[in-house]
N, C-alpha and C positions, 0 to 999 in steps of 0.2 A: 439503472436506466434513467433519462434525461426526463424531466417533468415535462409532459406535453407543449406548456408553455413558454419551456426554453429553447427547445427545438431550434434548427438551422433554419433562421428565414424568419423569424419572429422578430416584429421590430417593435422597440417600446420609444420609439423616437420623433412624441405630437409635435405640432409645430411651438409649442411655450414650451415644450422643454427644449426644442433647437432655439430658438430664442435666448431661454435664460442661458445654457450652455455658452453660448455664442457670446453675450454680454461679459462672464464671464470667464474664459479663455482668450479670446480674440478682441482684443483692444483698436479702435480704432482712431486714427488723427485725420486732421484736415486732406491729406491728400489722398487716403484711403477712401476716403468717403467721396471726396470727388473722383477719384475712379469707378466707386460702384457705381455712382449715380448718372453717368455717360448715358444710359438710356433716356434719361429725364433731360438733359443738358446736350446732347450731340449729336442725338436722333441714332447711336446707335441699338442692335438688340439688347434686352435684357440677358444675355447666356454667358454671364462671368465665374468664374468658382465658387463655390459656397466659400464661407468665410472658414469654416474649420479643415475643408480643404484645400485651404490657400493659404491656412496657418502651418498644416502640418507640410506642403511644401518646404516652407522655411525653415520647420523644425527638421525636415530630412537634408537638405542642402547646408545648416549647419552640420547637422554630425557628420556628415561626412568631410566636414572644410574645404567646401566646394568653392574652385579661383573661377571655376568655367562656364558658366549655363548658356544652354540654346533651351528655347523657349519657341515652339512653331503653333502662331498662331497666338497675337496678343490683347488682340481686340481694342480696348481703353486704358489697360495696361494695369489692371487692379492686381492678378497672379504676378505679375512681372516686379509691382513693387516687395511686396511679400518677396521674392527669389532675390531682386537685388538687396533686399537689406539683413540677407542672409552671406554676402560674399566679402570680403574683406577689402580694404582701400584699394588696392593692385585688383582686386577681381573683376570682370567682365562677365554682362548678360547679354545675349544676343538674342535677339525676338523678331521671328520672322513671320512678316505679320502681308496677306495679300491685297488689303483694302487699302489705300494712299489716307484716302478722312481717318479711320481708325489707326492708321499708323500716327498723323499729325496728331491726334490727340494724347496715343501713346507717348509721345515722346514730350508732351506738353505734363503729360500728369510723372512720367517719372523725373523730368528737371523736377518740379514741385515738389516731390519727394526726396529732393535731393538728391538723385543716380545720375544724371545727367553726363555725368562724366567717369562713369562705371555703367553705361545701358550704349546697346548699337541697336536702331528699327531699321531695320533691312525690307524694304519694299518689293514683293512681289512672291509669285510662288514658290512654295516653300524647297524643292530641292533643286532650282535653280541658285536659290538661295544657299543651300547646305553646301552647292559647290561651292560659291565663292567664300566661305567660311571655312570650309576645310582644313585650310594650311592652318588654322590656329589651333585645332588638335592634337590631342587626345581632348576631350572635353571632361568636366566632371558630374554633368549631371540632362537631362535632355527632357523637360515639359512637352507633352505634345496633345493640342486641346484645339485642333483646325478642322477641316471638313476631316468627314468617319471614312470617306471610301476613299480617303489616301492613307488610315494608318500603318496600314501590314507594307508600304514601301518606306514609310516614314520610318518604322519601326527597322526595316533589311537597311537603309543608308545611315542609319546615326549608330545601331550597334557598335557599326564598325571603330566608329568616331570615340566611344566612350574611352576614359582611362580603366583599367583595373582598378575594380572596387565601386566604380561610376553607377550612377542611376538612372534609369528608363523610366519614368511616367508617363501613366495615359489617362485622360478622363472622359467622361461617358460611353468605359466599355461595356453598359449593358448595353447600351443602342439605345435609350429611352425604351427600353423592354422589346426591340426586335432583332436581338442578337441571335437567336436561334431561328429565325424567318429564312426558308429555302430561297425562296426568288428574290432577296434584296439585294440588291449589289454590296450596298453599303454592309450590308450584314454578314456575307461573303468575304468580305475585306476584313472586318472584325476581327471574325474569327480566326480570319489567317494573320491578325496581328496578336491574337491571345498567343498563337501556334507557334508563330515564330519566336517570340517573349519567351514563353515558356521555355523552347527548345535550347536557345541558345546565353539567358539569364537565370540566374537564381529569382522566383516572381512568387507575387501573389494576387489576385483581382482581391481587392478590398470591398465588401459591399458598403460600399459611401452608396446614395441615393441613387446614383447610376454606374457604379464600378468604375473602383481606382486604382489598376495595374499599376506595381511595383516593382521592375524588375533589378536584378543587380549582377555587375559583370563581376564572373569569378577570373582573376588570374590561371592561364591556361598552366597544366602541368607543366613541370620538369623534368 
């Protein structure tokens, strides 16, 4: 039987040990740092990825040899560099972002990083957006980190979109802890984006600080 202390839900994760972890996995350059730091410099919010999940982004869009990402919702563009320096010279990122100021800066920090000519900031709501991208499908991999009470459509129009094999991510599927909240809308949507993830990907909700669903398309039988 499991030592009380190891138990499901025990986290031994203080802020100096995210720190040192962080320092030590997740390296960062000039243009990283001026991505994070977008709230200090460009008045936008502070709600960018954590740094170790924006590392392991890159580590999953590598293994998979991901040529394709749609990215909804890019904010300053800190996740979007991480995704683009994960795609090879031919690859394309698409980040569909609905603020125009945080698009322009998106697109200022990924030239900086170099993507400038492997990154598309696509302006405006995000499955206005998914249409006009479409035709460049299958994709191979799909970020999705925009408002919470669009995922579970966010999540029914880019399934479709994926290649066999392709990745689904989501980030803050607990809801900031109101995922199981009856009258939220937002929480409602949630869950119906856990439901359909689940239903129609191979997945898992990772507990990162706010849950980081990972789903994956299986190749339909023969």
């Amino acid at each position: 039987m499991a030592n009380e202390d190891t138990r499901a839900g025990t986290s031994y994760a203080s802020d100096k040990i995210l720190d040192w972890t962080n320092e030590a996995h997740v390296k960062h350059d000039a243009a990283l740092d001026t991505a994070a730091r977008a709230h200090e410099t460009d008045g936008l919010p502070a709600i960018h990825l954590g740094p170790s999940e924006a590392k392991l982004l890159h580590l999953l869009a590598g293994m998979i040899g991901a040529k394709k990402i749609v990215e909804i919702g890019t904010l300053a563009g800190y996740s979007a560099i991480w995704l683009g320096r994960a795609l090879p010279e031919d690859g394309m990122l698409y980040c569909l972002e609905l603020d125009e100021h945080a698009a322009s800066v998106a697109r200022r920090n990924l030239e900086a990083a170099g993507l400038g000519d492997r990154s598309r900031v696509i302006v405006g709501p995000a499955l206005e957006s998914l249409k006009e991208i479409a035709a460049e499908a299958p994709f191979c991999m799909v970020f999705i980190d925009a408002d919470k009470a669009g995922y579970a459509e966010y999540a029914r129009q880019t399934i479709a979109l994926l290649r066999d094999g392709g990745l689904l991510v989501g980030d803050n599927c607990f809801l900031f802890g109101r995922l199981l909240d009856e009258g939220d809308p937002a929480a409602i949507s949630m869950r119906s984006f856990h439901q359909e993830v689940a239903y129609a990907l191979e997945s898992v909700c990772v507990p990162t600080p706010d849950g980081l669903v990972i789903g994956r398309k299986i190749p339909a039988a023969t």
